[in-house]
MOPAC internal coordinates of N, CA, C and O (Angstrom, degrees):
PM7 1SCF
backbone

  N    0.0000 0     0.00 0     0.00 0    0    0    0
  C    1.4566 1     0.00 0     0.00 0    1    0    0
  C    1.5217 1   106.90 1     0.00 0    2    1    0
  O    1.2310 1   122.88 1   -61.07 1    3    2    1
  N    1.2091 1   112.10 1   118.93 1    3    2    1
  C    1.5737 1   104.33 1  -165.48 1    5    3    2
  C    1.6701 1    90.27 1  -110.07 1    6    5    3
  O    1.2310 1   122.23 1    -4.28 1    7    6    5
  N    1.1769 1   113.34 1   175.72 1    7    6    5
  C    1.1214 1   119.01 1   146.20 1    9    7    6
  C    1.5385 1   127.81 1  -125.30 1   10    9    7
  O    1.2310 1   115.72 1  -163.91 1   11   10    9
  N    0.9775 1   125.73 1    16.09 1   11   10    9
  C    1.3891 1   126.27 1  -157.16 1   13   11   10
  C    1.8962 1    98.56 1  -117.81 1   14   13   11
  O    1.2310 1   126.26 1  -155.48 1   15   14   13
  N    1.4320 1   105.57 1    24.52 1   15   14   13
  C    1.7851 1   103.22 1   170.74 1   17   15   14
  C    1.5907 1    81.28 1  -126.45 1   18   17   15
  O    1.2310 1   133.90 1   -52.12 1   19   18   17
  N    2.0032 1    90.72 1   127.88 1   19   18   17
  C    1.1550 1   110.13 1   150.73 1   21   19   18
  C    1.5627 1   107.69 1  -113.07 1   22   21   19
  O    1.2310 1   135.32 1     3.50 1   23   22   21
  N    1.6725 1    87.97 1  -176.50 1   23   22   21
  C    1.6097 1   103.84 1   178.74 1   25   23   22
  C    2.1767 1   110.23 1   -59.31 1   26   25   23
  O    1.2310 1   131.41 1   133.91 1   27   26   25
  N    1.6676 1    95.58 1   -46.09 1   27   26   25
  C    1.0402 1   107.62 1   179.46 1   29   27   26
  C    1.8704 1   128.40 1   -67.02 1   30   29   27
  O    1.2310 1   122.29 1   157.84 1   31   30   29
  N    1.3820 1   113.22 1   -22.16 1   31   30   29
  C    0.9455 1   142.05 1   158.03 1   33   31   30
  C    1.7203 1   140.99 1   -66.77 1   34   33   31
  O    1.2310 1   134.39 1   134.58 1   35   34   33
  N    1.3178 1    89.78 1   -45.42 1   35   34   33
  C    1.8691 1   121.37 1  -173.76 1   37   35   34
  C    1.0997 1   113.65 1  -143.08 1   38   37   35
  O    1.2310 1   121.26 1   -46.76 1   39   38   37
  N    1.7419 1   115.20 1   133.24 1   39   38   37
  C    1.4733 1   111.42 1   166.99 1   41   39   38
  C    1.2929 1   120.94 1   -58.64 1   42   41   39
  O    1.2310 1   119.03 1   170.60 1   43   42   41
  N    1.5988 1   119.46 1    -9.40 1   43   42   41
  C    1.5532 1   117.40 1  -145.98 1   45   43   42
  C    1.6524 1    85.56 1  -102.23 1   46   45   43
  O    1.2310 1   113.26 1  -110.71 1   47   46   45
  N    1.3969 1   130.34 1    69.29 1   47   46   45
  C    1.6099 1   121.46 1   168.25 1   49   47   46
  C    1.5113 1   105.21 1   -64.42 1   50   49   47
  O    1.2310 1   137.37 1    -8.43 1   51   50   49
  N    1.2662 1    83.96 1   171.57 1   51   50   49
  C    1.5692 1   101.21 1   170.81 1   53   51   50
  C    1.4793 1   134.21 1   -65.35 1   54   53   51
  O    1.2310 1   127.14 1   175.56 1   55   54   53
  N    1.9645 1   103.87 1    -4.44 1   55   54   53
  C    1.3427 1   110.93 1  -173.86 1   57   55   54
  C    1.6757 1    86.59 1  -108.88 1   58   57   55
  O    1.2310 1   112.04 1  -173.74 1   59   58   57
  N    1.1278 1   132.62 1     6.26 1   59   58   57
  C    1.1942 1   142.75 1   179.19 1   61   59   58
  C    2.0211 1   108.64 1   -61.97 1   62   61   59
  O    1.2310 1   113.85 1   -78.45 1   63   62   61
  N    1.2113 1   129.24 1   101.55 1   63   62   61
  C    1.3809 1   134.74 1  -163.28 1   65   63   62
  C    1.9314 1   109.18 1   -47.57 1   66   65   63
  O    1.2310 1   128.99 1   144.24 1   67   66   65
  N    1.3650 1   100.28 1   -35.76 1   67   66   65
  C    1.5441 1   124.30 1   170.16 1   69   67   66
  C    1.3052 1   118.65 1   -62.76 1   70   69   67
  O    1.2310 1   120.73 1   143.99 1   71   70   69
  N    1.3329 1   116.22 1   -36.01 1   71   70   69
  C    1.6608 1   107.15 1   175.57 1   73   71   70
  C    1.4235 1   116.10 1  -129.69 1   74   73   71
  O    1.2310 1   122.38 1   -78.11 1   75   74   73
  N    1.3759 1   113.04 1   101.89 1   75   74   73
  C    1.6609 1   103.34 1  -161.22 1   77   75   74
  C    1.4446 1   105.56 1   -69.45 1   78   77   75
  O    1.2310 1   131.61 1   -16.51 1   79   78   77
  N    1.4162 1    95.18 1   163.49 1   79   78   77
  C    1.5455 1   113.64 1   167.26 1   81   79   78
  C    1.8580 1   122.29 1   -20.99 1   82   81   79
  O    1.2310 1   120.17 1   -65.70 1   83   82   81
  N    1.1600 1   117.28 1   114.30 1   83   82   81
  C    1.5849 1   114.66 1   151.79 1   85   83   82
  C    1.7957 1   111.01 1    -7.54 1   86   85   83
  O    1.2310 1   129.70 1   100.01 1   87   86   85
  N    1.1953 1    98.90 1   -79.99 1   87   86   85
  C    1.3849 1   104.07 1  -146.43 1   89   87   86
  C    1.8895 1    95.80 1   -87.87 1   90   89   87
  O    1.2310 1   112.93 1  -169.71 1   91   90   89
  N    1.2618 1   130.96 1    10.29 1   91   90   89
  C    1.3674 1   132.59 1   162.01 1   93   91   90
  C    1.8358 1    93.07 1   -78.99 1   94   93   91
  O    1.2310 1   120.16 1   114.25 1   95   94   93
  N    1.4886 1   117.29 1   -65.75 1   95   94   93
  C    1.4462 1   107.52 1   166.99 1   97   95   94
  C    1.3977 1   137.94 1   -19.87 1   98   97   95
  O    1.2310 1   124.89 1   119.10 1   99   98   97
  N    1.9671 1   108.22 1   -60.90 1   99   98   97
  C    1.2304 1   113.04 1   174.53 1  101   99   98
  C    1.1535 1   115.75 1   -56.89 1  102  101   99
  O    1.2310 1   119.19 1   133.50 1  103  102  101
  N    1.8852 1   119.16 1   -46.50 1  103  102  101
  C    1.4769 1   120.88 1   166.75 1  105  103  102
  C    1.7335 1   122.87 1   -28.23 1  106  105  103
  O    1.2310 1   135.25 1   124.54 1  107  106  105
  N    1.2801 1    88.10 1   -55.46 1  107  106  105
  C    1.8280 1    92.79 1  -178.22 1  109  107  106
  C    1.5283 1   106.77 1   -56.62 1  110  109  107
  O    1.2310 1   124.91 1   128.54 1  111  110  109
  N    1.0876 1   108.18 1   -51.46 1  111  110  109
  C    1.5043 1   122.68 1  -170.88 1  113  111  110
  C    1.4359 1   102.70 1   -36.15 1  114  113  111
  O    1.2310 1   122.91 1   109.22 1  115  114  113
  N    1.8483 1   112.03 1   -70.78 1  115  114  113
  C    0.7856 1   107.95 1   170.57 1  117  115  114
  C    1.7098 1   158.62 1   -28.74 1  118  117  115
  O    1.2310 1   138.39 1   127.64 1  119  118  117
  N    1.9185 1    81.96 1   -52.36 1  119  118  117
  C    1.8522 1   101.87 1   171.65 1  121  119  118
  C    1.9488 1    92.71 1   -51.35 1  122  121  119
  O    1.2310 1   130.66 1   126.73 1  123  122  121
  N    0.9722 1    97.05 1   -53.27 1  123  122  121
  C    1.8097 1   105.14 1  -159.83 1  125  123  122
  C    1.0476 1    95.92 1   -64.08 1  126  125  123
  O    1.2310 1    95.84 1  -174.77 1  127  126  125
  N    1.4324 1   160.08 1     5.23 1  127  126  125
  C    1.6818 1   147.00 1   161.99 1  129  127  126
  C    1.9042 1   105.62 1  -117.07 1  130  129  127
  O    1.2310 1   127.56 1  -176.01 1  131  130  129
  N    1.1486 1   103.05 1     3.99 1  131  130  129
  C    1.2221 1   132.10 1   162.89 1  133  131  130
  C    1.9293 1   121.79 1   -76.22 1  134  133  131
  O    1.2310 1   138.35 1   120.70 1  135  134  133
  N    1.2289 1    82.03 1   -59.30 1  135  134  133
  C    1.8034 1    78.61 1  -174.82 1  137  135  134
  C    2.0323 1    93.82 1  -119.33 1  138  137  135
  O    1.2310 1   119.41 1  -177.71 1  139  138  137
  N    1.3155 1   118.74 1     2.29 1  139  138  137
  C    1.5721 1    89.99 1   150.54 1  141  139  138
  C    1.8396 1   126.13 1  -132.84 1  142  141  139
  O    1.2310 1   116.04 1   -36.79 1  143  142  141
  N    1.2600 1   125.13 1   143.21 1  143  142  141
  C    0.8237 1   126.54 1  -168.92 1  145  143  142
  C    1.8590 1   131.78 1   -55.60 1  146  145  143
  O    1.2310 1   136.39 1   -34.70 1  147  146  145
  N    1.3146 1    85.87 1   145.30 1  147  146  145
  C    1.9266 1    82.34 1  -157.77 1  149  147  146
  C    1.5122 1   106.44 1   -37.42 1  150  149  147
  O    1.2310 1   120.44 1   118.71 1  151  150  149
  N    1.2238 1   116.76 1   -61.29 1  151  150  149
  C    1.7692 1   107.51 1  -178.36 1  153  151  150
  C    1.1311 1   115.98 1   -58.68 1  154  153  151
  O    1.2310 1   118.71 1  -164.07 1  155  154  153
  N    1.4498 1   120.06 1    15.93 1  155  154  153
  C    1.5876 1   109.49 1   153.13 1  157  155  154
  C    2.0536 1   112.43 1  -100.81 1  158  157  155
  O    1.2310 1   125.42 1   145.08 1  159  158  157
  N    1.5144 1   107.19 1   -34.92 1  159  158  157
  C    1.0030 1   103.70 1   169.94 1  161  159  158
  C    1.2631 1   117.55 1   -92.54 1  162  161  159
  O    1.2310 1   110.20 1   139.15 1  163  162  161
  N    1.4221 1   136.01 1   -40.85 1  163  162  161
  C    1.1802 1   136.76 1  -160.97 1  165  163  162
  C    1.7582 1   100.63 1   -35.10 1  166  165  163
  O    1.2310 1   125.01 1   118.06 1  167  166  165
  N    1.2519 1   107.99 1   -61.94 1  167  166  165
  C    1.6543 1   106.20 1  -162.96 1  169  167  166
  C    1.3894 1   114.64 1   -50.52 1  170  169  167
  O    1.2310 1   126.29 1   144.33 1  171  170  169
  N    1.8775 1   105.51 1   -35.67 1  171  170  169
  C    1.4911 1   102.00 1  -163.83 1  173  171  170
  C    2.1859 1    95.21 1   -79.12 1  174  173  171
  O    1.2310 1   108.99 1   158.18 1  175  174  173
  N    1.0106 1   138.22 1   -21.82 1  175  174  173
  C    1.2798 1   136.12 1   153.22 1  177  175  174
  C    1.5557 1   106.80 1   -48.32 1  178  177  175
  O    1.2310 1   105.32 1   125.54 1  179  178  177
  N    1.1000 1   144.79 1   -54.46 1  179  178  177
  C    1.3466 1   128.50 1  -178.03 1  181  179  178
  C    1.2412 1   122.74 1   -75.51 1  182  181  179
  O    1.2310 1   124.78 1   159.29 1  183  182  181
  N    1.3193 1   108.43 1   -20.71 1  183  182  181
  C    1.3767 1   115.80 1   158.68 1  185  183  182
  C    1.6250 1   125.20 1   -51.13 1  186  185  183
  O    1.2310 1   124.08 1   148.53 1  187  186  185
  N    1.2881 1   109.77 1   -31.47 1  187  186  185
  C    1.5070 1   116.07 1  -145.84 1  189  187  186
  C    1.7875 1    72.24 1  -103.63 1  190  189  187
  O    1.2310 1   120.94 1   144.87 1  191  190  189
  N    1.2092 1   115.80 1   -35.13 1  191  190  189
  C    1.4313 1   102.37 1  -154.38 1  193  191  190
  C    1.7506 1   105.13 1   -87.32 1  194  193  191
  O    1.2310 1   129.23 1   145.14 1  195  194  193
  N    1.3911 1    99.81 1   -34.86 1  195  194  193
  C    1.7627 1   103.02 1   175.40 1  197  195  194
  C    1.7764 1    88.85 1   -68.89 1  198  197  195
  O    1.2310 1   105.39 1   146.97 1  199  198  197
  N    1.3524 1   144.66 1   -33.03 1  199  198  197
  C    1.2374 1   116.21 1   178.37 1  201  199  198
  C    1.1960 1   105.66 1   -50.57 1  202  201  199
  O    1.2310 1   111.33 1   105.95 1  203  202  201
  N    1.0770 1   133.93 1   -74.05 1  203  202  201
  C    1.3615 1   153.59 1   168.80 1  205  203  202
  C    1.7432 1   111.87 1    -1.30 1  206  205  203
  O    1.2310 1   119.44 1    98.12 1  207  206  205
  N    0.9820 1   118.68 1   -81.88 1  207  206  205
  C    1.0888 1   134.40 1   147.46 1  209  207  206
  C    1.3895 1   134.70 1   -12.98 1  210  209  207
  O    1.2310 1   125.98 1    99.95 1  211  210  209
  N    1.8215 1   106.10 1   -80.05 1  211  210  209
  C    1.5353 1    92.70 1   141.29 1  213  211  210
  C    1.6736 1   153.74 1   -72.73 1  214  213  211
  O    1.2310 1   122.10 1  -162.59 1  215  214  213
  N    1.5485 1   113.59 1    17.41 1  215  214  213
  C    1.4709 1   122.62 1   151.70 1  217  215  214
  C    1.5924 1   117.25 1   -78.89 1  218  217  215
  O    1.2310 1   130.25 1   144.68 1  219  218  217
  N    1.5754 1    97.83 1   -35.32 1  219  218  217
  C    1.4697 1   102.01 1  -162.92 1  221  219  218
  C    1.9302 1    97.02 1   -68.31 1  222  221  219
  O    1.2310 1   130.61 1   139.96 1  223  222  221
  N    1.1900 1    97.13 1   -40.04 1  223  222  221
  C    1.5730 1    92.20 1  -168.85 1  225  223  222
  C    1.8582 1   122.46 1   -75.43 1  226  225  223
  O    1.2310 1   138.20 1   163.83 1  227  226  225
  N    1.6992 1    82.33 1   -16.17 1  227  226  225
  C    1.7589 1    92.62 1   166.17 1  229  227  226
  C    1.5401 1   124.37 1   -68.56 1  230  229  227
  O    1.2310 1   126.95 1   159.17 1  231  230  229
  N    1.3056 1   104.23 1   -20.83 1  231  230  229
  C    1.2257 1   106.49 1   171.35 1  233  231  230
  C    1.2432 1   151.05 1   -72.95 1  234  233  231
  O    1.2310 1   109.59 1   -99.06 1  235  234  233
  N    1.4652 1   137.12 1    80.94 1  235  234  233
  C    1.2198 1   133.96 1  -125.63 1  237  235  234
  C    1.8097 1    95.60 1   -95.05 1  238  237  235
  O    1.2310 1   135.67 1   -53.01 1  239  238  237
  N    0.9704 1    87.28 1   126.99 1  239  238  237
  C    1.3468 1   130.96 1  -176.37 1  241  239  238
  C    1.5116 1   133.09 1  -115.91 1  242  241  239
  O    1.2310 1   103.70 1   -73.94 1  243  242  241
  N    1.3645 1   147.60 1   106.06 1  243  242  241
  C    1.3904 1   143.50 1  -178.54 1  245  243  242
  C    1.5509 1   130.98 1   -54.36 1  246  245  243
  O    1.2310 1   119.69 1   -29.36 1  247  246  245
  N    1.0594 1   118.20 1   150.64 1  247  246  245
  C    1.5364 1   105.24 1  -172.54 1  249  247  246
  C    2.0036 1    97.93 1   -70.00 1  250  249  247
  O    1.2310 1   123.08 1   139.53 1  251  250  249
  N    1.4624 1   111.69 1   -40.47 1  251  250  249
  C    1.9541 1   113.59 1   153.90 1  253  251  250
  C    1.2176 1   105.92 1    -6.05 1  254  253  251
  O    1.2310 1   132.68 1    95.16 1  255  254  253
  N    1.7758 1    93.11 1   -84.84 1  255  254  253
  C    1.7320 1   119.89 1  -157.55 1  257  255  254
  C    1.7451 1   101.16 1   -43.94 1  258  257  255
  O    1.2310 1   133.43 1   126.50 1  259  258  257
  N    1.2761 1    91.64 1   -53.50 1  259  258  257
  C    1.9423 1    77.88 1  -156.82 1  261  259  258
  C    1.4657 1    91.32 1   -75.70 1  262  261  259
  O    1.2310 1   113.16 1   170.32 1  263  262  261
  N    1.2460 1   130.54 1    -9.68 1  263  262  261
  C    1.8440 1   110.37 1  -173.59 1  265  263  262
  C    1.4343 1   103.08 1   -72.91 1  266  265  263
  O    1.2310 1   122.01 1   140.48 1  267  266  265
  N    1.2681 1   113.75 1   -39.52 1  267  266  265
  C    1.8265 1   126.34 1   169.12 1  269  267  266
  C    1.5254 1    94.50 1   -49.59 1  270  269  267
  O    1.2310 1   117.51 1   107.18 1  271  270  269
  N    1.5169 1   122.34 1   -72.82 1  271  270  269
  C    1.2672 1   101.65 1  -153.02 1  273  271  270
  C    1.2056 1   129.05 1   -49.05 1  274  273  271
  O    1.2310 1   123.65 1   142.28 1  275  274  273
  N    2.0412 1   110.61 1   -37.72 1  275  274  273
  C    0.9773 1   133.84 1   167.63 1  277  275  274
  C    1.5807 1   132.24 1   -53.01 1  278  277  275
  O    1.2310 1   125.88 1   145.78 1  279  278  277
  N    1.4661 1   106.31 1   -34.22 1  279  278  277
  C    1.3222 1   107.77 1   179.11 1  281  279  278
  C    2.1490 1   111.17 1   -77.00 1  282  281  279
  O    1.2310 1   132.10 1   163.80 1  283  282  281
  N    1.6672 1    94.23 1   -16.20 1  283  282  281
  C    1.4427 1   120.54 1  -173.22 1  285  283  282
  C    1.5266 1    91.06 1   -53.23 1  286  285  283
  O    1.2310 1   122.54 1   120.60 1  287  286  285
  N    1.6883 1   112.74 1   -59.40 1  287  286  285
  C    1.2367 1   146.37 1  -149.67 1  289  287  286
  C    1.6362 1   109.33 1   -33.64 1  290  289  287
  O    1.2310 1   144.75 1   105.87 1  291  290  289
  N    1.9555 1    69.49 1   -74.13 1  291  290  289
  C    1.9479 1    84.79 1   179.11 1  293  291  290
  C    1.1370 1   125.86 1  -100.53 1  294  293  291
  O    1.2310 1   121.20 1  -158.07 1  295  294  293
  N    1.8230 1   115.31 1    21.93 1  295  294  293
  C    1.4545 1   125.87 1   149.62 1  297  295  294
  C    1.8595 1   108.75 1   -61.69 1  298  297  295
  O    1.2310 1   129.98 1   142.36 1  299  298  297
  N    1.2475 1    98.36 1   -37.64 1  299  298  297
  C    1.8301 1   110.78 1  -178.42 1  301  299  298
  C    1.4666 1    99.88 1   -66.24 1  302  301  299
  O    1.2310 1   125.24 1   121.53 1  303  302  301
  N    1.5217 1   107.54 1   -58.47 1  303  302  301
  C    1.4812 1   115.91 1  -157.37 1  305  303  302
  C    1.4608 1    96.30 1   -67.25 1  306  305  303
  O    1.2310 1   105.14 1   132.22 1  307  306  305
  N    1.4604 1   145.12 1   -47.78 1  307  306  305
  C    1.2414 1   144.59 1   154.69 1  309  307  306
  C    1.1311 1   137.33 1   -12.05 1  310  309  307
  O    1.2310 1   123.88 1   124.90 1  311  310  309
  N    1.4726 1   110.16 1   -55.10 1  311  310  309
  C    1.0816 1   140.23 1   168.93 1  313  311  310
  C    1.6866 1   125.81 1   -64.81 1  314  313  311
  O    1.2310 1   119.87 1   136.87 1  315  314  313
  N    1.3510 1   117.86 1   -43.13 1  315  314  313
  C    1.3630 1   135.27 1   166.42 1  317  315  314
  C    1.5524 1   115.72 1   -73.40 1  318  317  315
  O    1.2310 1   127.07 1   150.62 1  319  318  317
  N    1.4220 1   104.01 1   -29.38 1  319  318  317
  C    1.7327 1   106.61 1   156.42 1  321  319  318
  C    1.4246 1   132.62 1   -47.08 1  322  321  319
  O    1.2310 1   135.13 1   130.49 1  323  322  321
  N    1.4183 1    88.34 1   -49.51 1  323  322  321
  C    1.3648 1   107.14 1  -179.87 1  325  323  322
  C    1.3881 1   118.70 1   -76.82 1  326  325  323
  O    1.2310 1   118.50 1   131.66 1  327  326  325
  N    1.5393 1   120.47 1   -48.34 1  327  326  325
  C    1.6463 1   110.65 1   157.17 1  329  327  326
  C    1.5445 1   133.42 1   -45.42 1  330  329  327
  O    1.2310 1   127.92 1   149.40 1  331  330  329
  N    1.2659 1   102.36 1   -30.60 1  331  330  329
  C    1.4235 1   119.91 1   160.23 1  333  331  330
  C    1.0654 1   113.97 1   -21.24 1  334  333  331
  O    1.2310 1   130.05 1    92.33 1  335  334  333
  N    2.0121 1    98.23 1   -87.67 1  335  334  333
  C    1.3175 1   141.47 1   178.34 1  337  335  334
  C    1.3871 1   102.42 1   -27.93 1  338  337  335
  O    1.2310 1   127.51 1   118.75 1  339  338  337
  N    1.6000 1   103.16 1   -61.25 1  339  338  337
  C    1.7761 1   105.32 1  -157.89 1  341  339  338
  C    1.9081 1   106.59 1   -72.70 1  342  341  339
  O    1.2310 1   122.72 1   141.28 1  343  342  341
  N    0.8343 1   112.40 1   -38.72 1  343  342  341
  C    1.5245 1   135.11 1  -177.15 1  345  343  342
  C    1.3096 1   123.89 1  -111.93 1  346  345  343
  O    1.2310 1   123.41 1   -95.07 1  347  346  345
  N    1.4762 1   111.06 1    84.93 1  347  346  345
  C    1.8070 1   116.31 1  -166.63 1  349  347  346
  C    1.2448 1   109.98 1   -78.25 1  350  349  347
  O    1.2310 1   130.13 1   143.93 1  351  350  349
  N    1.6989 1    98.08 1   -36.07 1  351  350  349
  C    1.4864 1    93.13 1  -179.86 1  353  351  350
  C    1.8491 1   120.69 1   -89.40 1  354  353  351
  O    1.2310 1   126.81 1  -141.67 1  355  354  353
  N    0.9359 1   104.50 1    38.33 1  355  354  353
  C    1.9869 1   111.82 1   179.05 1  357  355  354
  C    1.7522 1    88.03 1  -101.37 1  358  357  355
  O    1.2310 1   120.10 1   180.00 1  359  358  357

């Protein structure tokens, strides 16, 4: 389940017949930590997540890059504060 294909990015959107919906996934996910017991899933979740983990850290990256990304971050996060702020009820 990736998240990093968009429409704008990838042909394969989410309305795409080939890759269902996000949240039909999480659904499954769910049923499945639902009817089996954590030491049957727990491991395969840490699995997915130490993958995770170790791609992210393979990725060489500048101490620059991530200050950009970071400063990117809470230019967004800043920004959504403030719509917040202005618009309680959104």
């Amino acid at each position: 389940m990736t998240d990093s294909r968009t429409p704008e990015t990838n042909s394969n959107s989410d309305s795409d017949p080939e890759r269902p919906p996000r949240y039909e996934q999480v659904a499954r996910w769910a049923e499945y930590i639902k009817t089996h017991p954590p030491e049957v899933w727990g491991p395969q979740q840490n699995a997915v997540v130490n993958g995770q983990l170790k791609s992210a850290r393979a990725v060489d990256v500048s101490v620059e890059e991530k200050d950009r990304i970071r400063d990117f971050a809470d230019e967004v996060l800043r920004a959504e504060r403030e719509n917040d702020e202005a618009d309680p009820d959104a």
